[in-house]
N, C-alpha and C positions, 0 to 999 in steps of 0.2 A: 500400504502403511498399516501396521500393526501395535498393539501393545499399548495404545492408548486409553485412558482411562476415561472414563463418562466426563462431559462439560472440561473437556483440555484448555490448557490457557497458553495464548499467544497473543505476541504483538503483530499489529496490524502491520506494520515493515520498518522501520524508524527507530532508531534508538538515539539519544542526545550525544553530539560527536562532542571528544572534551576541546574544551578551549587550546590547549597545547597543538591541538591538530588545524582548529577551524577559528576563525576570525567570528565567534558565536556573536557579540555585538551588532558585527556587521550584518550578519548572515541574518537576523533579527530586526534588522531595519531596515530589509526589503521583501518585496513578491521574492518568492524561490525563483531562483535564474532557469532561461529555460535557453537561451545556450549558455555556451562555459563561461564559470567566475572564479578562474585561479587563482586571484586576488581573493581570495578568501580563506588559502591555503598560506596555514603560517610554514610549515617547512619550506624549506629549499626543494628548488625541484628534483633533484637527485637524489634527496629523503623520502619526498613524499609516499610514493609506496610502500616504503617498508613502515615510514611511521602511521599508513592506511593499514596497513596488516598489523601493526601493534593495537590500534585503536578499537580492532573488529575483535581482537583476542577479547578484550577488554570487555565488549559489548555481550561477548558468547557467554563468558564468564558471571557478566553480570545478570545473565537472563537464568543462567541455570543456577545462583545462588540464593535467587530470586524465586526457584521452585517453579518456574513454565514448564510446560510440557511439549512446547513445538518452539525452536528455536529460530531465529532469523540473523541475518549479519549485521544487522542495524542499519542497512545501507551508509553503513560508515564511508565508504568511498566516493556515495555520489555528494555532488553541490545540491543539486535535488533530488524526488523522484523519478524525474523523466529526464533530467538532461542528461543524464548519465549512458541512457542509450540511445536516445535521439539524436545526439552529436554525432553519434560514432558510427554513423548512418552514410553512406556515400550519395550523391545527388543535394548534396545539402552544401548550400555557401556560409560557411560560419563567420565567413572576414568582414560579409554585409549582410547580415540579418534583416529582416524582416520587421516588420510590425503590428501585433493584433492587439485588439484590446480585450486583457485578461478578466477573468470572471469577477472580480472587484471593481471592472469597469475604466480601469486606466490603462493608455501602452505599454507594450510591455516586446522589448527587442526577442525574437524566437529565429528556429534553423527557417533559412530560405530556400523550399526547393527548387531545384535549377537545372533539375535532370530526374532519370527513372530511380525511385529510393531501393537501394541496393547495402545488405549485410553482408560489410566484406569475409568479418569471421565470426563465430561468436561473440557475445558482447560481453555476459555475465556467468559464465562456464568455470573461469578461472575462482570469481568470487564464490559460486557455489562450492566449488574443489576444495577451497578454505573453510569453508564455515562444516562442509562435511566430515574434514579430516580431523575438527576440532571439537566435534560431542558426538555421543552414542545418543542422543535426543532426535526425535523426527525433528526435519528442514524444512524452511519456507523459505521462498525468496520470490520478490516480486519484478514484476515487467510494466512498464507503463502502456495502458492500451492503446489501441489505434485509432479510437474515436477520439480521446482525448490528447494523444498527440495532433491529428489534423486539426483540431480547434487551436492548437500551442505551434502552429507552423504557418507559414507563408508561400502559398500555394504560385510560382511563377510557371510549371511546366504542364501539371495535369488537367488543367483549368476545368477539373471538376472536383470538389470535396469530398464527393462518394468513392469517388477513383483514388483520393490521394487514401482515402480510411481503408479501401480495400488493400491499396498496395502496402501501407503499415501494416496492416492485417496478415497478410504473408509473410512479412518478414518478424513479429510475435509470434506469428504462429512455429517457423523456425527456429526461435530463439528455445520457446517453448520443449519443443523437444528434445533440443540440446541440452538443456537443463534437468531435464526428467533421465536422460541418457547418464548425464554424468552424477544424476545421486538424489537429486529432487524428492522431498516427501510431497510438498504443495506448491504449487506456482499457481501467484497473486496476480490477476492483471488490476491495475490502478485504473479506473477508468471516474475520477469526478466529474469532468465536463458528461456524465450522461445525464447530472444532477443541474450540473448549472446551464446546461444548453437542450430540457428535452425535446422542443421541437424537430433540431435536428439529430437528436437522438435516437428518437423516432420515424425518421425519413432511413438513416441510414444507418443509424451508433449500432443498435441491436444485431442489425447483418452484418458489420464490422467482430465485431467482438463473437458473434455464431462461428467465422472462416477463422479469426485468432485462434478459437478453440475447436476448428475442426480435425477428426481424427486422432486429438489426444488421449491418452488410457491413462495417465496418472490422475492425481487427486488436484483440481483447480479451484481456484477463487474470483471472484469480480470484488473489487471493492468499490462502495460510493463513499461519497462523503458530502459536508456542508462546506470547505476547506477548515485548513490550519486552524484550531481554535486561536491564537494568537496572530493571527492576519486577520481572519476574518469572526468577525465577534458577534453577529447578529445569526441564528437558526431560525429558518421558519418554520413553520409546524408541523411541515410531512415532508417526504419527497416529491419531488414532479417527476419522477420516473422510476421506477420499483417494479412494479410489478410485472411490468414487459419482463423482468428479469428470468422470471418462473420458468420461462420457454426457452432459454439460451443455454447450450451445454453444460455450465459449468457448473460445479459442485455444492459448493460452496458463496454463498454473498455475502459481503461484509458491509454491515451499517452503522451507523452513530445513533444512541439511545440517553446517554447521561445527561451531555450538554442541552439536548433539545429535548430532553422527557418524550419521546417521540412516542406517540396510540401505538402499542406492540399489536394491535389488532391487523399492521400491514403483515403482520408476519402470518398471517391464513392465508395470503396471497402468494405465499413459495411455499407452501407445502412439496415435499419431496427436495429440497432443497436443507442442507447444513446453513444455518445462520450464525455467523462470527459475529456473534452478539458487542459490540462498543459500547462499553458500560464504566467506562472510568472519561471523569469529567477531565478535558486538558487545558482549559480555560482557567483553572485555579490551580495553584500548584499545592495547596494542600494536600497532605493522602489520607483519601477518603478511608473511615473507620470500612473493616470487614464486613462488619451488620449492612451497613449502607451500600456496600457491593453487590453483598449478596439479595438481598429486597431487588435490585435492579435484575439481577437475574433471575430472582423469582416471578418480577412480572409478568416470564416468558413464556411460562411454564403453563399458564392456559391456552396457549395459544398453539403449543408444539410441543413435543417430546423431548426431554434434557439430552435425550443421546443426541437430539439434531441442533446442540448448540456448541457453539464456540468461545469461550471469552474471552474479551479481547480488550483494550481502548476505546475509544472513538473513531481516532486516527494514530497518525504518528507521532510520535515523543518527541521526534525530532526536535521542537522548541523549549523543551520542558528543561530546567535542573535536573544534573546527575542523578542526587542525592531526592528528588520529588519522584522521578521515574523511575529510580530505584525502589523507593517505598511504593507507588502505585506498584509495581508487578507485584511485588509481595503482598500485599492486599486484594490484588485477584488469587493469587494464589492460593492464600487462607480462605476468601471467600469461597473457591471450589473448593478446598477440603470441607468447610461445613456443610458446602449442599450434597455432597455426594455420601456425607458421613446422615446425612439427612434421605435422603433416599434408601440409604441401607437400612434406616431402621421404618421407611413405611411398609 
């Protein structure tokens, strides 16, 4: 991946699907579904694809009007970030799900496995192929990881969790390379449950997500997160798992910083690591002035070197207004042109 400019601006994966597409009300008054919720799809089902492919045009357009420098497809197509690949998983009973209780603490129906989990074809190849064919911009597109899918699943066949994280783990790690094959600049593994479950994070998440990204050669990410600023409304003060991250292959780690004013002093704990700095608040749909953007990125700046930052969000837009998400990107945007315009003249 080339041709990038110092402090690039990207969304973390998520862009707001418009209402025409998605039942947004709905889809706003619950947990993200973690198996399918058709029922949320206003086309017809013989539209739907194309009007998913009109929706992503949409999304691409708006990111590069927007002045980003690393483009993504909005995940326009999924219901969430994980169910989108999790379902299409074989070894899984979607007709009787499951039940865990999700990181907010309530049930929450997920895939039940019921055999060895098996990718019958690629998952997200095709969506890459789209969003590639559709800007001369570097690409991102994210995968959900396999620790936090084994936490979003219902374990009936491996009756171990470390087994069920390994076996997601192979089949990410597959998906991974198929996406790097067909055109990938970065691939995201989603992994929040390493945030809301460290303990067993720390048993197994970290060796999970090591075999996801073993033997890949492109440019990868780990995202954490607090969830959805619009689910979930309370941040605590740091993370409970971060720094294990330093030692895991990947490239790239993506945090939240706005919402939670987080001590950027964890960031001396990945050194040798790109931090996709999350520095737009999504809990207010206000768009934060430039100055105020850029301050959030300058707190980072003691702590690490601007080439090794990325700016980004918190999380995903996905719950935000068009027209708010719109104006955030363009306010990270201007925000890097001032810091970079500010670098050139120290």
């Amino acid at each position: 991946m080339t041709g990038l400019p110092v402090l690039p601006t990207s969304l973390v994966g998520s862009a707001p699907q418009p209402d025409w597409l998605i039942d947004r009300a709905q889809l706003s008054g619950r947990q993200p579904p973690r198996v399918r919720a058709r029922e949320l799809w206003r086309p017809a089902p013989e539209h739907l694809a194309e009007a998913q492919d009109d929706a992503t045009e949409v999304a691409i357009r708006t990111q590069e009007r927007a002045g980003l420098d690393i483009v993504t497809d909005g995940e326009i197509r999924r219901e969430s970030y994980s169910n989108h690949f999790a379902t299409a998983l074989d070894g899984i009973d979607l007709d009787h799900p499951g039940t865990v209780i999700s990181r907010s603490g309530t049930p929450a129906p997920v895939p039940r496995i019921v055999g060895p989990l098996h990718r019958p074809s690629p998952v997200q190849v095709r969506d890459l192929e789209f969003l590639r064919r559709r800007t001369d911009r570097a690409v991102k597109i994210t995968v959900p990881g396999p620790f936090t899918m084994t936490q979003l699943s219902a374990d009936e066949h491996y009756g171990d969790p470390e087994a069920v994280a390994m076996a997601y783990a192979a089949l990410v790690n597959a998906e991974i390379r198929d996406l790097f094959a067909a055109g990938a600049d970065i691939v995201q593994i989603d992994e929040p449950y390493l945030q809301a479950r460290p303990d067993d994070a720390r048993a197994f998440g970290l060796a999970a997500v090591t075999a996801a990204l073993d033997g890949i050669s492109g440019t990868t990410a780990v995202h954490l997160c607090f969830g959805y600023a619009a689910l979930v409304h309370e941040r605590p003060a740091g993370y409970s798992f971060l720094p294990e991250l330093a030692g895991c292959p990947a490239d790239q780690i993506s945090i939240e910083t706005a919402q939670s004013g987080l001590d950027l002093g964890v960031l001396a704990d990945l050194a040798g690591k790109t931090v996709v700095l999350g520095v737009i608040d999504l809990s207010d749909t206000a768009v934060e002035p430039v100055d105020v953007v850029a301050d959030r990125v300058r707190r980072a700046f003691r702590y690490t070197h601007p080439s090794a930052l990325v700016i980004a969000p918190d999380c995903g837009m996905k719950y935000l207004p068009r027209e708010s998400a719109e104006g955030k990107m363009r306010a990270m945007a201007g925000a890097a042109a001032v810091l970079r315009a500010e670098l050139e003249d120290s």
